[in-house]
Backbone as a ProteinNet text record, in pm:
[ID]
protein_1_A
[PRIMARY]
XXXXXXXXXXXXXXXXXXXXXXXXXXXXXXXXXXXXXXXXXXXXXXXXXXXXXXXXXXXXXXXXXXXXXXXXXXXXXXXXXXXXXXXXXXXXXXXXXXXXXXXXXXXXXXXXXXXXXXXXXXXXXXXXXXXXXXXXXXXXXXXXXXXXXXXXXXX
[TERTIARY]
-2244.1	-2332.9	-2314.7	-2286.2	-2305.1	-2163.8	-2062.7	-1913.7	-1925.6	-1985.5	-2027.9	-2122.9	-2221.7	-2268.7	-2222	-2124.6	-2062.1	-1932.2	-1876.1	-1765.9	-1862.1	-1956.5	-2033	-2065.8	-2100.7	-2131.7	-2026.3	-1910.2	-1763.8	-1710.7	-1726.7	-1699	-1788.3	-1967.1	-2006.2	-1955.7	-1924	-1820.3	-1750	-1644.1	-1544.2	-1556.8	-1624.4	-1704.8	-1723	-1799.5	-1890.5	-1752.4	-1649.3	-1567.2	-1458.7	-1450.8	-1385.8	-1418.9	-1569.2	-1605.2	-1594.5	-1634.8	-1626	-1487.9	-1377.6	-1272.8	-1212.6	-1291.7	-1267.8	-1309.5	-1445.8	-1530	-1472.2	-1429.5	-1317.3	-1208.7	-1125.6	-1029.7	-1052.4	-1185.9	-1254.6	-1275.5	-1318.6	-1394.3	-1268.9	-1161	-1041.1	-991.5	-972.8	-922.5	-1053.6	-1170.1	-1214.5	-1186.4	-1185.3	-1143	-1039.6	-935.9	-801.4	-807.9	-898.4	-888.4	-963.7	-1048.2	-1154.6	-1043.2	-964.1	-905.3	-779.1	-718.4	-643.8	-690.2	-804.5	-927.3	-926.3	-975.5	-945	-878.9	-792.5	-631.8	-618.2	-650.7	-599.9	-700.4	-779.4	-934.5	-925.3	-981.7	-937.8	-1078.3	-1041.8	-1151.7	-1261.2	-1281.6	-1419.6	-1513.1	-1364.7	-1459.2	-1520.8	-1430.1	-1408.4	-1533.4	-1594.9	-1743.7	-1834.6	-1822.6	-1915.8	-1941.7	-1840.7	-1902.7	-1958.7	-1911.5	-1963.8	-2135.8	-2145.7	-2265.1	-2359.2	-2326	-2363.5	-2421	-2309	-2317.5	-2421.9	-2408.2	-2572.3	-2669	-2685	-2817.9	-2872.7	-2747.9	-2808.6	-2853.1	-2750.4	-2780.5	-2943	-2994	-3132.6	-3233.8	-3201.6	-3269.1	-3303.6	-3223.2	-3225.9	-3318	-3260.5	-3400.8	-3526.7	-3538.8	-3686.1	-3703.4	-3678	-3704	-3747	-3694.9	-3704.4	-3814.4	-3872.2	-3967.2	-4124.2	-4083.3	-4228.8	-4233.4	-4174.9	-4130.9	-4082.3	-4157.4	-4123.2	-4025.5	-3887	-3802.6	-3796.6	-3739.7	-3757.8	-3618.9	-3591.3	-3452.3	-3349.7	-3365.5	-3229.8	-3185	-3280.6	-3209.9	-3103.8	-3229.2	-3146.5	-3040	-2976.4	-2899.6	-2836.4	-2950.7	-2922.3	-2887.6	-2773.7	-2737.4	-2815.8	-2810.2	-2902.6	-2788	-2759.8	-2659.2	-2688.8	-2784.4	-2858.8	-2764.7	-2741	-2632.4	-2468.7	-2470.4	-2315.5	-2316.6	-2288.1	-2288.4	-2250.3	-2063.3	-2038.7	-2046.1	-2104.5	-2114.6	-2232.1	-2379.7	-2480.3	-2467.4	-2342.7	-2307	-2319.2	-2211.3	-2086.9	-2191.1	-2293.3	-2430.7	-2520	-2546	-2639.9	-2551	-2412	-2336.3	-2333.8	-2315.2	-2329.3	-2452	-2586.9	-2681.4	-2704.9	-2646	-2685.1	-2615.5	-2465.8	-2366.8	-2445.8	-2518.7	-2542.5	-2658.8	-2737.2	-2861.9	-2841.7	-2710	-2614.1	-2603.4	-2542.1	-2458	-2578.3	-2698.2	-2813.5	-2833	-2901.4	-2965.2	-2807.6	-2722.3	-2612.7	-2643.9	-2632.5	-2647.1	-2780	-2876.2	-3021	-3001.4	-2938.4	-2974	-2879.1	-2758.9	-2670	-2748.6	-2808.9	-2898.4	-3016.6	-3101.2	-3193.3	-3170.7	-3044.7	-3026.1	-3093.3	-3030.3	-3142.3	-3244.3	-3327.9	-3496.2	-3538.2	-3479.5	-3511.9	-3412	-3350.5	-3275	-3354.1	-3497.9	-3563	-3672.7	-3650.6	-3750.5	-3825.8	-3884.5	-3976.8	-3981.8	-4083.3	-4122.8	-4142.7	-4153.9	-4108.1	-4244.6	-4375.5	-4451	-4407.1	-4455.3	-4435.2	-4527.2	-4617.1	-4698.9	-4677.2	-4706.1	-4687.7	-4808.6	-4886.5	-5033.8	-5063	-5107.3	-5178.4	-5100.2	-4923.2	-4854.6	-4850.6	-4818.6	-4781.6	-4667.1	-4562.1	-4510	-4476.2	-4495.9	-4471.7	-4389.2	-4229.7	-4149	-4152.3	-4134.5	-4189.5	-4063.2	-4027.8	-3929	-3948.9	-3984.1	-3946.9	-3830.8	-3804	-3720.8	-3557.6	-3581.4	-3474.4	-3485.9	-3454.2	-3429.1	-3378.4	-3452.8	-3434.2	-3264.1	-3273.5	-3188.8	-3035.1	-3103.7	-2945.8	-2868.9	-2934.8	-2870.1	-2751.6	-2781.7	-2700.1	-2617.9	-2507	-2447.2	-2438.3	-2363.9	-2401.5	-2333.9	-2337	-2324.6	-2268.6	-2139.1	-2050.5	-2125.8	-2083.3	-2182.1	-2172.9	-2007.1	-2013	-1966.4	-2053.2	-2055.1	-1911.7	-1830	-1770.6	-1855.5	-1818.3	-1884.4	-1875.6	-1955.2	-1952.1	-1765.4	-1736.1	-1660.2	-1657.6	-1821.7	-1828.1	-1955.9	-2021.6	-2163.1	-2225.2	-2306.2	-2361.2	-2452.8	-2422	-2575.4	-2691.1
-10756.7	-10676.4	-10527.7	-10460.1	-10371.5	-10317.6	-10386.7	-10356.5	-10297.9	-10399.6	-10371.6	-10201.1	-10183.5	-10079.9	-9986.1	-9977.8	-9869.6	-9851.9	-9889.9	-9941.6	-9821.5	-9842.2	-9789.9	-9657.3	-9643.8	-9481.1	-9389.5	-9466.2	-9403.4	-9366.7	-9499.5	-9448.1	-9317	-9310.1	-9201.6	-9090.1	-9096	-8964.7	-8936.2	-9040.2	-9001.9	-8923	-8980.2	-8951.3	-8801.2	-8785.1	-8652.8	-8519.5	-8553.1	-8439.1	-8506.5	-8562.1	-8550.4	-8459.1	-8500.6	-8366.6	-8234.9	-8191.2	-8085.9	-7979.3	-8131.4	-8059.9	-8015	-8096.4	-8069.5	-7921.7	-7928.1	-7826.8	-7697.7	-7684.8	-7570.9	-7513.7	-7610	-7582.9	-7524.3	-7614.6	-7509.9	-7375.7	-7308.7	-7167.9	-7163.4	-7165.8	-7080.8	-7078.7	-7142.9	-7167.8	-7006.1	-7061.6	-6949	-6817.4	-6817.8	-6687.8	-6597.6	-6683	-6638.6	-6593.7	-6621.5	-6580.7	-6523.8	-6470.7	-6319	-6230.8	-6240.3	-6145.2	-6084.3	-6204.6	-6194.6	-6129.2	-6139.8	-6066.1	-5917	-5894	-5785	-5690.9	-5752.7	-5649.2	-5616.4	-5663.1	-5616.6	-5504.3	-5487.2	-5446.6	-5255.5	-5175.6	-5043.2	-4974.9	-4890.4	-4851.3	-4798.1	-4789.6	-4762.3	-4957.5	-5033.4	-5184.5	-5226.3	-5220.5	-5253.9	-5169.6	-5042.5	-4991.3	-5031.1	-5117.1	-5114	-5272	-5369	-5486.1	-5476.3	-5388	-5353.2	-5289.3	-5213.9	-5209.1	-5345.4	-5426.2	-5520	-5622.3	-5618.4	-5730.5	-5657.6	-5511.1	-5442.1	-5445.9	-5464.3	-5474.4	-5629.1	-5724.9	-5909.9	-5881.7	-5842.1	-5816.4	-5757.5	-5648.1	-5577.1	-5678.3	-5763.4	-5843.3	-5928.6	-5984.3	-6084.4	-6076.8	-5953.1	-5905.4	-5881.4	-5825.8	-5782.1	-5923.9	-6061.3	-6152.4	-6243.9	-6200.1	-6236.3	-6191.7	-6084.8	-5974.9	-6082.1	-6110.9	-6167.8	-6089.2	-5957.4	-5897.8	-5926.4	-5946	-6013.7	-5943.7	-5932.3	-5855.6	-5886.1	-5787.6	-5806.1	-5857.6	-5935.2	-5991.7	-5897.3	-5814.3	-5693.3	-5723	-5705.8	-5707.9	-5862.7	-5952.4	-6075.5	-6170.8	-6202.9	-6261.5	-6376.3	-6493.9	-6648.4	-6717	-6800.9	-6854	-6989.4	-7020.7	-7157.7	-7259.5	-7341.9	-7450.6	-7558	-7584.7	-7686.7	-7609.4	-7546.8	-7504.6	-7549.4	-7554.1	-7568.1	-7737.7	-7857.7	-7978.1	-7971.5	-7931.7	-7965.4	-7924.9	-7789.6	-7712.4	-7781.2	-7789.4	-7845.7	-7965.8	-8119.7	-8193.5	-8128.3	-8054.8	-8044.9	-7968.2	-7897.8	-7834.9	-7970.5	-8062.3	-8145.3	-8275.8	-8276	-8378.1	-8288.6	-8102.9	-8107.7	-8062.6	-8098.9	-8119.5	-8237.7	-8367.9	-8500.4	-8476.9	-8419.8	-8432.5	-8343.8	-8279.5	-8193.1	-8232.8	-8310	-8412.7	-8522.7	-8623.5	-8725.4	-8692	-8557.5	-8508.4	-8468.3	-8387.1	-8383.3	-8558.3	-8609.3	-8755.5	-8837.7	-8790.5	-8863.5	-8772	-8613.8	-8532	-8562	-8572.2	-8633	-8746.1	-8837.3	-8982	-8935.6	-8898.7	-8842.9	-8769.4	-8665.5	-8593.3	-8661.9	-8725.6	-8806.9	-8958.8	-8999.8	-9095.9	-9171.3	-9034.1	-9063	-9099.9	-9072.4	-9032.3	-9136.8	-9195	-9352.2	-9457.3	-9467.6	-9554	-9690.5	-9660.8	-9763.4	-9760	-9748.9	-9789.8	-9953.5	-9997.8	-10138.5	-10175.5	-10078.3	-10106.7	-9969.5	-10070	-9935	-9976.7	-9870.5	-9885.3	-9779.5	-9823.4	-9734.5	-9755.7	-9627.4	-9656.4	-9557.8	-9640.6	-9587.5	-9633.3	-9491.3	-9588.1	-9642.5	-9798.6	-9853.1	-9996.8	-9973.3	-10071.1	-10045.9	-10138.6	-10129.9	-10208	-10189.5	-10245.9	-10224.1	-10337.2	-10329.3	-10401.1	-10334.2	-10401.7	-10390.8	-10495.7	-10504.6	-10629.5	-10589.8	-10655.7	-10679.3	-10826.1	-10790.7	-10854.5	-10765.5	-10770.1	-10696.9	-10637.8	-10583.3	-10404.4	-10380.2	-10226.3	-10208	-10196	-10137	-10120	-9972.4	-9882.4	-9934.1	-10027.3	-10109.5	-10208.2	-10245.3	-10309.5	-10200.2	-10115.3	-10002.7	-9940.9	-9920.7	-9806.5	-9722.5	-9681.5	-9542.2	-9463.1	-9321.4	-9234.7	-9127.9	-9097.1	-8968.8	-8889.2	-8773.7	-8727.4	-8548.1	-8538.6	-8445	-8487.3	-8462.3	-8463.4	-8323	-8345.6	-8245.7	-8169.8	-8005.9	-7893.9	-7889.1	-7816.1	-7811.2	-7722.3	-7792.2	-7699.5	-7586.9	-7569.1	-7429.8	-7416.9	-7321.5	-7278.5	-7290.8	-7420.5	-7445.7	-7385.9	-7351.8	-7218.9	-7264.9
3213.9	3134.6	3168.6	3268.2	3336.5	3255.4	3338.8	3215.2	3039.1	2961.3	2868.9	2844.2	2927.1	2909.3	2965.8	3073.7	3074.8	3042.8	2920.9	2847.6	2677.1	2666.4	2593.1	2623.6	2731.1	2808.8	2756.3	2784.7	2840.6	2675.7	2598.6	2446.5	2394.6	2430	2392.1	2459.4	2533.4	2596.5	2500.1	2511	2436.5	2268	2220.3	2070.6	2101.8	2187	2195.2	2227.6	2308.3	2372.9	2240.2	2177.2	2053.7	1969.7	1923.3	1835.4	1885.5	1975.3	2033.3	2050.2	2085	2076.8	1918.1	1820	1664.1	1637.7	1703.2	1664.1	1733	1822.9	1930.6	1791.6	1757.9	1670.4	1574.1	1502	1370.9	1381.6	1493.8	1522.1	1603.7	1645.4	1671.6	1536.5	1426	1329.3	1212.8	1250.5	1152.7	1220.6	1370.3	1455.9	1415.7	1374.3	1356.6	1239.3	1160.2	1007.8	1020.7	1068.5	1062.9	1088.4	1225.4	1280.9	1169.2	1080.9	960.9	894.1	802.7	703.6	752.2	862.5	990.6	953.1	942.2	1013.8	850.3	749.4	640.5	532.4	617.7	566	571.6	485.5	536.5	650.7	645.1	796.8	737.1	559.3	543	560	503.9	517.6	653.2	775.8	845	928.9	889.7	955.6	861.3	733	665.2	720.6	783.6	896.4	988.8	1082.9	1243.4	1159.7	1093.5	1030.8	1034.3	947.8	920.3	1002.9	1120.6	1212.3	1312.4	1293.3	1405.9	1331.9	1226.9	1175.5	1210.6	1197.7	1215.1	1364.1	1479.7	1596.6	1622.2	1555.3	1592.7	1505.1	1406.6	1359.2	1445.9	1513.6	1629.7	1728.8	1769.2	1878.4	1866.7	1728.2	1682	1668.7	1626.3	1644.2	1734.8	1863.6	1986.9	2039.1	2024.5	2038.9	1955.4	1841.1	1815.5	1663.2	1619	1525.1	1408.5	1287.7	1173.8	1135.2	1050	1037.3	852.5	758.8	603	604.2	483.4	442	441.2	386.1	386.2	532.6	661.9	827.3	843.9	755.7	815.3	674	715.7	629.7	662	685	710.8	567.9	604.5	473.2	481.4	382.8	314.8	329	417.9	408.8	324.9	297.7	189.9	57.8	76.6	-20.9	-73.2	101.2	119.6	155.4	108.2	182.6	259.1	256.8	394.7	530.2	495.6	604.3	680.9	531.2	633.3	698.8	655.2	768.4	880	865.2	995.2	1086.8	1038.6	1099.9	1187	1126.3	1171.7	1248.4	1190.4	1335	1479.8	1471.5	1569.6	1639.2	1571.6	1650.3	1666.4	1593.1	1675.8	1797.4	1782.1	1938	2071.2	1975	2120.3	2149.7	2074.6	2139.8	2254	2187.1	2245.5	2369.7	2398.6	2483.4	2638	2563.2	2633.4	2654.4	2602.6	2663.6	2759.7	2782.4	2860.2	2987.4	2985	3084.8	3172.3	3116.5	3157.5	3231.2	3125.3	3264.7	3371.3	3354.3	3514.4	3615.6	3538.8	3671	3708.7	3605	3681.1	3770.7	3761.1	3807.4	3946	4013.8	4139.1	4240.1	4121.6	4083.1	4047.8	3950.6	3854.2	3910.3	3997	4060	4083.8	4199.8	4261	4119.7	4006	3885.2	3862.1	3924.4	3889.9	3796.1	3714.6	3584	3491.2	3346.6	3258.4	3144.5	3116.6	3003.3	2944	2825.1	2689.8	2548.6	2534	2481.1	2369.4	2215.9	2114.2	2007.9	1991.8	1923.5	1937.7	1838.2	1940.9	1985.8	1956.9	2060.4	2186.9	2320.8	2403.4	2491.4	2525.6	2600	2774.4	2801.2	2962.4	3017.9	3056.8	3117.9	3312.8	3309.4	3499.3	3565.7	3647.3	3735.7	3863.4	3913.9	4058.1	4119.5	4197.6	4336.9	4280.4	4174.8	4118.9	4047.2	4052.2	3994.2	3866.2	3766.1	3625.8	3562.9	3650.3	3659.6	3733.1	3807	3899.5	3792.6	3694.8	3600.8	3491.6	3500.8	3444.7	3482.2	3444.6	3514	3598.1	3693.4	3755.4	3715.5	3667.6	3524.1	3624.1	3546.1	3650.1	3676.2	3803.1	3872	3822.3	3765	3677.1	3562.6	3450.2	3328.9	3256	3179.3	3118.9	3094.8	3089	3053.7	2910.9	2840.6	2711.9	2649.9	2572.6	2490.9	2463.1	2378	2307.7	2315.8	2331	2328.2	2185.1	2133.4	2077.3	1959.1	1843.5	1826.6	1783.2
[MASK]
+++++++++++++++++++++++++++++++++++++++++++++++++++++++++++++++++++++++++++++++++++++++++++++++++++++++++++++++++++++++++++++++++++++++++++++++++++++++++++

């Protein structure tokens, strides 16, 4: 059993530093084509971006601040627009959810090792799992102790 679930662990790994490494390629891939766009742009375009991109920048902050900012500052696109973009938006917040709940049980492992029993209460179900002379958590895996670092900083 234990095989099995960490045969499973090891595939969500794998899944997760797959996408990631997809997702690396995409944004070197759009990187390279800004820098293309770039280079061909004349130097009134090319301050009328750096413009642009300081105004999203001070939007940001006044945001951060608590500071309501007017639309002209900000200019978030509507992906509900774009299908595929808004996928490729929400696979990688399942991955980087995935990726959190794998990192979690590794660092808590520890902690929840000598686990007995497990309630869980949801309205007005309840369940109560209870074991003796065995450990929860000993039936599971023990989960690498370093996890891969992220790929790419997430936004």
């Amino acid at each position: 059993m234990t095989e099995s679930i960490t045969k499973h662990v090891n595939e969500h790994w794998a899944t997760i530093l797959a996408f990631e490494d997809i997702e690396q390629r995409a944004r070197d891939d759009e990187e390279r084509r800004r820098l293309e766009r770039e280079a061909k742009m004349s130097n009134k375009e090319r301050k009328r971006l750096a413009f642009l991109e300081e105004k999203r920048q001070l939007a940001e902050k006044l945001r951060k601040l608590g500071i309501e900012t007017t639309d002209d500052l900000e200019e978030e696109e509507d992906l509900t627009q774009k299908p595929a973009e808004y996928a490729r938006h929400l696979k990688e917040k399942q991955m980087g959810s995935e990726r959190l709940l794998l990192e979690t049980y590794e660092a808590t492992w520890d902690a929840v090792c000598a686990l007995h029993s497990v309630q869980v209460v949801s309205g007005g179900n309840k369940v109560l799992l209870a074991l003796q002379g065995c450990d929860i958590f000993e039936l599971l895996p023990q989960p690498m102790k370093s996890p891969p670092p992220p790929r790419y900083k997430q936004a």
